[in-house]
C-alpha positions in Angstrom: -1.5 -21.6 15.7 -3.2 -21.3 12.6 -1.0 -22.2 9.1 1.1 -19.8 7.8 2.1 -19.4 4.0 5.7 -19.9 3.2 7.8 -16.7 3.3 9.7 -17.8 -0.1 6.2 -17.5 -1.7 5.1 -14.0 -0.3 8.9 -12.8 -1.3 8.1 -14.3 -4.8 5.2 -12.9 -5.2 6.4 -9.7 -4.3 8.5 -10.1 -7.1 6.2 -10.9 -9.5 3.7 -8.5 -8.5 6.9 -5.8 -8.7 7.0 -7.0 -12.2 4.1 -6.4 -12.9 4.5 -2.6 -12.5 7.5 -2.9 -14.1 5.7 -3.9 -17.2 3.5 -1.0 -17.4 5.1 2.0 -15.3 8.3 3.0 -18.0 6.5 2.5 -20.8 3.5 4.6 -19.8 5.7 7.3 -18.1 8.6 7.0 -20.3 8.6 5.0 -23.4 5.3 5.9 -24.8 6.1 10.1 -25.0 9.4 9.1 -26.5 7.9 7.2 -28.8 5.0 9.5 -30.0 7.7 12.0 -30.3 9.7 10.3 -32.7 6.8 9.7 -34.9 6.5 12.9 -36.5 5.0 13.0 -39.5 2.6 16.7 -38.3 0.5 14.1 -35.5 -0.6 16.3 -32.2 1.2 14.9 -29.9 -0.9 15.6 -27.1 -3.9 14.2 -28.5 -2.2 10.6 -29.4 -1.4 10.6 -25.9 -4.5 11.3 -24.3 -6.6 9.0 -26.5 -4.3 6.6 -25.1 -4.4 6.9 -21.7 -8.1 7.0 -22.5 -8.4 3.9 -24.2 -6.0 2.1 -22.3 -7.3 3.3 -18.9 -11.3 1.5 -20.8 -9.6 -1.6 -21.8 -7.0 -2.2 -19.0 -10.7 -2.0 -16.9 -12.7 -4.5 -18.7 -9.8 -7.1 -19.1 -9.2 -6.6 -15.5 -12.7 -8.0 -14.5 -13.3 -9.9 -17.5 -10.0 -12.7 -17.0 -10.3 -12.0 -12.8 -13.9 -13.8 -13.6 -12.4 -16.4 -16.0 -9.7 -17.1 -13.8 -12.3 -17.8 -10.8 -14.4 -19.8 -13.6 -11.9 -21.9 -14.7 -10.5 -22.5 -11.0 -7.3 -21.4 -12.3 -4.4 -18.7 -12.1 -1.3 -19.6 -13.6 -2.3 -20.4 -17.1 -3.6 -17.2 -17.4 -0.4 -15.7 -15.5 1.6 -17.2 -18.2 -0.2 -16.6 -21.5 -0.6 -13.2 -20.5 3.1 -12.3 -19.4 3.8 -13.8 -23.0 1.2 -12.6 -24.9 1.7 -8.8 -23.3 5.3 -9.3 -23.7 5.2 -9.5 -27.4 2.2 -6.6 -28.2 4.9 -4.2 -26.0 7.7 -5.2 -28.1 5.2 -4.8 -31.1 4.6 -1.1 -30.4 8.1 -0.3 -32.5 6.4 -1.4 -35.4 3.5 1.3 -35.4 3.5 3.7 -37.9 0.5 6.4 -36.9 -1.3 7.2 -34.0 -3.8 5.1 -34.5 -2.0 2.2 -35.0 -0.4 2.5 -31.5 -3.3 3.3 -29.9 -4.9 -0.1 -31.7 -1.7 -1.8 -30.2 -2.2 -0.1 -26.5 -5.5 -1.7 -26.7 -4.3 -4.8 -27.3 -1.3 -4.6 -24.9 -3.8 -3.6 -21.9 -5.8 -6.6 -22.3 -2.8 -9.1 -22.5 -1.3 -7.4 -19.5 -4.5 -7.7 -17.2 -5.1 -11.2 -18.2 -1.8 -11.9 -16.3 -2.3 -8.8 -13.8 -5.8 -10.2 -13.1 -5.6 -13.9 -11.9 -2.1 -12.7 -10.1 -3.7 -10.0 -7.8 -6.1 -12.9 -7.3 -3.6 -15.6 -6.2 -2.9 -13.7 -3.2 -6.4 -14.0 -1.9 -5.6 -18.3 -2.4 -2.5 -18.5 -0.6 -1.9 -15.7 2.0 -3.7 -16.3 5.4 -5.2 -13.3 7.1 -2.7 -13.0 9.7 0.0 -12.4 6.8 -2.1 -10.2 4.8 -0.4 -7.1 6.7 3.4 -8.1 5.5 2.1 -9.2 1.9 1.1 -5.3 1.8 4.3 -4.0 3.1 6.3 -6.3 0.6 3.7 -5.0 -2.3 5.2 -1.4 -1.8 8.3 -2.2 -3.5 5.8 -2.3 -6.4 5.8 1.0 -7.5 9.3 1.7 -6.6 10.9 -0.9 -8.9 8.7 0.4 -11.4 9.7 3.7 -11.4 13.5 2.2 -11.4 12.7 0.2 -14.2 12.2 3.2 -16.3 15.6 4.8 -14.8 17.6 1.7 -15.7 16.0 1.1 -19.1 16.8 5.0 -20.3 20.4 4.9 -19.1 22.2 7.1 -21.5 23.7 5.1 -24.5 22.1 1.5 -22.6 20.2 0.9 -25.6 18.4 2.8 -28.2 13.5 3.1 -28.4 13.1 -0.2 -29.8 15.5 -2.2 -27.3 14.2 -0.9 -24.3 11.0 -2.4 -25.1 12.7 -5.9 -25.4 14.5 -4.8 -22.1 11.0 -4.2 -20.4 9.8 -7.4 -21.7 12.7 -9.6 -20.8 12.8 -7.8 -17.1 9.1 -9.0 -16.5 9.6 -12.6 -17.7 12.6 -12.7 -15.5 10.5 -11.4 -12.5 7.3 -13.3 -13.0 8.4 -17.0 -14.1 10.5 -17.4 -10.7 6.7 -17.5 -8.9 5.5 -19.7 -11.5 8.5 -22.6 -11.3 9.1 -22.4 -7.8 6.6 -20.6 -5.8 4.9 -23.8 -4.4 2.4 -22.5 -2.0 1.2 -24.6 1.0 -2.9 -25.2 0.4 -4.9 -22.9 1.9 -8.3 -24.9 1.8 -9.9 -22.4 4.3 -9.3 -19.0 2.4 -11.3 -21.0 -0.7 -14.6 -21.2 1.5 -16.9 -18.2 2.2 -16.5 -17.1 6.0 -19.5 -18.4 8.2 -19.3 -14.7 10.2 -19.6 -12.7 6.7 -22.3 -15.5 5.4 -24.4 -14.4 8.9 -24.1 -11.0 8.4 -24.3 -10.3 4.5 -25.5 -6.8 4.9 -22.5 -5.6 7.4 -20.3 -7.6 4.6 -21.8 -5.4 2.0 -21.1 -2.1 3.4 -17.3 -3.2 4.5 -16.8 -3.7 1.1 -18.5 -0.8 -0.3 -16.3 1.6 2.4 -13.0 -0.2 1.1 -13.9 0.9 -2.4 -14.7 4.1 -1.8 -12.0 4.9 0.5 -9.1 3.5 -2.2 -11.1 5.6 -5.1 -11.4 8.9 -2.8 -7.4 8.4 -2.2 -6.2 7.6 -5.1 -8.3 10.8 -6.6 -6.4 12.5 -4.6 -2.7 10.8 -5.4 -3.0 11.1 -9.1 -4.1 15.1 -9.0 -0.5 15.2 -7.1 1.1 12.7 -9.5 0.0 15.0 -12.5 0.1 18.6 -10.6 3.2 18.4 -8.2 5.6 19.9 -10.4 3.1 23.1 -12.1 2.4 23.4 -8.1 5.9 23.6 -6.7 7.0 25.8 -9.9 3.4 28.4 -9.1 5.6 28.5 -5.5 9.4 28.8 -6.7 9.8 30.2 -10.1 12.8 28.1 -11.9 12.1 24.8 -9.6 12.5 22.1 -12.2 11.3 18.9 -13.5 15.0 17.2 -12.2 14.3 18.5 -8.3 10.8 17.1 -8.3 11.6 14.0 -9.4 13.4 13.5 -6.8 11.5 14.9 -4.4 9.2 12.0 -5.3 11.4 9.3 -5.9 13.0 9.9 -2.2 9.1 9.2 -1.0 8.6 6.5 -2.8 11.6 4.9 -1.5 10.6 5.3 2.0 7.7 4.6 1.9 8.8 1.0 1.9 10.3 0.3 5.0 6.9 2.3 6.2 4.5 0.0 5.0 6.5 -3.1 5.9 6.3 -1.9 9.7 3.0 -0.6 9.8 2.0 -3.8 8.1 3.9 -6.4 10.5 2.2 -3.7 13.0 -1.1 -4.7 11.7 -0.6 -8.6 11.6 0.3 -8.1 15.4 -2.0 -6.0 17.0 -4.8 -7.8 14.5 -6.2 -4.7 13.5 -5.9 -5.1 9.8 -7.6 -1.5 8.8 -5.9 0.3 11.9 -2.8 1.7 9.7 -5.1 2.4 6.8 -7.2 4.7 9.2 -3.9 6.2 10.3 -2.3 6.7 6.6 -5.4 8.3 5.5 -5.9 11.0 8.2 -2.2 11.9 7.5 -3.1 12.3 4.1 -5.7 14.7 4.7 -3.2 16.6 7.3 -0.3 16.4 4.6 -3.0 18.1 1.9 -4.2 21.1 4.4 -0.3 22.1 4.8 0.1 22.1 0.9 -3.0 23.9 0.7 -1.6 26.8 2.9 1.9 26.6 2.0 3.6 29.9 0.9 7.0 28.9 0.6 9.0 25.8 -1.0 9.7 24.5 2.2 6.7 24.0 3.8 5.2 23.2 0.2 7.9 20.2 -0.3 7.4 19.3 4.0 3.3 18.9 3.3 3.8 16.6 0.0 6.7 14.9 2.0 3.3 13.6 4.9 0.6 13.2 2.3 3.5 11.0 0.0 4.5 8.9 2.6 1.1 8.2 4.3 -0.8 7.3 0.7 2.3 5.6 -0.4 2.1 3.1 3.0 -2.0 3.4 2.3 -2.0 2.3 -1.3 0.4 -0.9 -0.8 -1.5 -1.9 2.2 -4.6 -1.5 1.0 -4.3 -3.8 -1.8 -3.8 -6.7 0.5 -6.4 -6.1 3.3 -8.7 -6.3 0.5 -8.4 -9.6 0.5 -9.9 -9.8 4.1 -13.6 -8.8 3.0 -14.2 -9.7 -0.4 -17.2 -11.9 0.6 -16.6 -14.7 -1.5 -13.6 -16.9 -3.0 -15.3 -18.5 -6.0 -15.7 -14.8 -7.0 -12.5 -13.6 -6.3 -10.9 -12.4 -9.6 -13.9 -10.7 -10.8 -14.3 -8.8 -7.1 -10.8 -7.8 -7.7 -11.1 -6.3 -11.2 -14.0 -4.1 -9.7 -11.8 -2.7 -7.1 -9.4 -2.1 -9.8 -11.7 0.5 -11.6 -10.4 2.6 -8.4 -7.2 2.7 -9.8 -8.3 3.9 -13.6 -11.4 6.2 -12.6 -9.4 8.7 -10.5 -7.7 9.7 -14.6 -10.8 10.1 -15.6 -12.3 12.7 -13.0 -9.1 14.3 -11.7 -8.5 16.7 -14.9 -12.1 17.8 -14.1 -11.3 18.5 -10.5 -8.1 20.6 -11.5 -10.2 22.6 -14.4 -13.0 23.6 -12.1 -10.8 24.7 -9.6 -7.5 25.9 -10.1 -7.7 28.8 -12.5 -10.3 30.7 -10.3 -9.3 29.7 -7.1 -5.5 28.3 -6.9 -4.0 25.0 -6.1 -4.8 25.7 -1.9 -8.8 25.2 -3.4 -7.8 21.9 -5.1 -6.0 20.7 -2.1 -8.8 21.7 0.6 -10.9 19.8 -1.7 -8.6 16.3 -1.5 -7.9 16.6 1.9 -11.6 16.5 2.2 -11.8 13.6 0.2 -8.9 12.3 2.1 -10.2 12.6 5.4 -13.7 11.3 4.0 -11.7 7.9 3.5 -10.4 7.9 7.1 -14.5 8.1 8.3 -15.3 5.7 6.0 -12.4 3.3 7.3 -12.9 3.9 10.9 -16.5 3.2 10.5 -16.2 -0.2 9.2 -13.2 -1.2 11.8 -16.0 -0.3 14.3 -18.0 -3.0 12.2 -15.2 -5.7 12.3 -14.6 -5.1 15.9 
């Protein structure tokens, strides 16, 4: 029986990777409006926040490649883990000290790159330690990811917890406390055969290729379609239900979220032991697509609310277990970190494309248009998918 990593490392690196989101989810969300609101001084608000997102989004993607390749280069993780939980812990805590919009965009900038030079070599350390055989429940233990990073921002904003600039020492302190565990007593066993290339892949470079080029695609075309919902769900369910407010759809999608845990843990033990890694992900994004065509012909609130309920669930168990089977065909370790980073531009593209999407479409033809068109995409994902488990077979 082949060696198996030790389950107190996969259930600390769940947690550091948990915080992880948590040190970028409430202040993105939550924190940053707040704070570009109490700026005042005649700025447009909407601007300073969308130059932001913009030159986050460009930074957090060239930091992500650039210390994923330094990490791989310099043969190792956790110094870079820790300088940038530090490092990214003090530019957050810096944001109180901006003054204008431009200096907290300046400061964004700089908090993006210190973030992905831990985020990085992390994502990477995975691919080190965790056999393929365990790949399936490191993905269902990633999907507490994003839900302890939406609860982060819950917690942090309690009413009278603590006032703008102490929740940014709060989100800093909750990521250090997260993180260091991994790093003092993670301990993984060696894993000497996930840090040589695989002979099969090495014979058959150009199948290797395409496997890797259909896992790319497939995340970008899905998570295209998840952040269009992310931004649109609530203008959609009000266009439905006059008077349906922000309150109800938040937690319409926190309830999601919170399933979709125990989902993606199943389906990915599932995976481990049937050993068809990409079988779920198949499965999750055909859903997606079926959870889309309801929403696009969806005339009330409850069949509206039952359609997002099947696409949220299925991309929710997708998106966790994703992220770990990619680990499976990235053809080679000594490039790991740097692969990783360029599967990472699927996460920060979709922002850039989707408001184009939603412009070209909804104001002539309606929301149904918009969602006909990602459960295209969505179902596009699933061919793509199936076609290259055909190819591992």
């Amino acid at each position: 029986m082949a060696e198996r990593q030790s389950l107190r490392f996969l259930l600390l690196y769940a947690l550091a990777a948990a915080g992880g989101a948590v040190a970028y989810v409430p202040f993105l969300t939550i924190l940053l409006p707040v704070r570009v609101q109490g700026m005042g001084g005649g700025e447009d608000e909407v601007s300073i926040l969308a130059y932001a997102a913009f030159a986050g989004a460009i930074a957090a993607s060239l930091a992500n490649v650039g210390f994923g390749w330094l990490s791989d280069r310099t043969g190792a993780r956790r110094p870079w883990i820790i300088a940038g939980m530090i490092l990214s812990g003090v530019m957050l805590v810096s944001m109180r000290e901006a003054q204008n919009g431009r200096s907290l965009i300046a400061l964004i900038v700089l908090w993006q790159i210190a973030l992905n030079m831990m985020l990085a070599p992390l994502a990477a350390w995975a691919g080190d330690c965790v056999p393929d055989q365990q790949k399936g429940m490191l993905g269902g233990l990633l999907s507490f990811s994003p839900a302890l990073g939406a609860l982060s921002g819950a917690l942090v904003t309690w009413p009278d917890l603590a006032g703008a600039d102490t929740r940014l020492i709060l989100v800093a302190l909750s990521v250090f406390a997260m993180v260091i565990p991994i790093l003092a007593f993670g301990r993984p066993r060696s894993m000497t055969h996930l840090m040589v290339s695989n002979p099969v892949s090495q014979a058959r470079p150009r199948v290797q290729r395409k496997q890797v080029a259909s896992m790319w695609l497939a995340r970008l075309l899905v998570q295209i379609a998840e952040a269009t919902l992310f931004a649109y769900l609530l203008y959609w369910l009000q266009s439905i239900e006059d008077g349906f407010g922000d309150n109800e759809a938040a937690t319409i999608f926190a309830a999601v979220l919170s399933i979709s845990v125990p989902l993606a843990m199943i389906a990915g033990r599932w995976s481990d032991r049937i050993d068809r890694p990409l079988r779920p992900l198949v499965i999750c994004a055909g859903l997606g697509s079926v959870g889309l065509l309801i929403m696009a012909i969806a005339v009330d609130l409850v069949s509206a609310v039952a359609g997002y309920v099947v696409f949220g669930l299925a991309i929710g168990v997708f998106l966790s277990l994703h992220t770990s089977q990619t680990l499976r065909i990235l053809p080679r370790p000594g490039t790991r970190g740097r692969d990783l980073g360029i599967f990472n531009l699927t996460n920060t593209m979709p922002s850039l494309v989707m408001p184009w999407l939603t412009i070209a479409l909804v104001p002539t033809f309606g929301f149904g248009a918009l969602f006909l068109l990602l459960a295209a995409l969505a179902m596009t994902a699933c061919a793509l998918l199936l076609a290259i488990e055909g190819l591992a077979a």
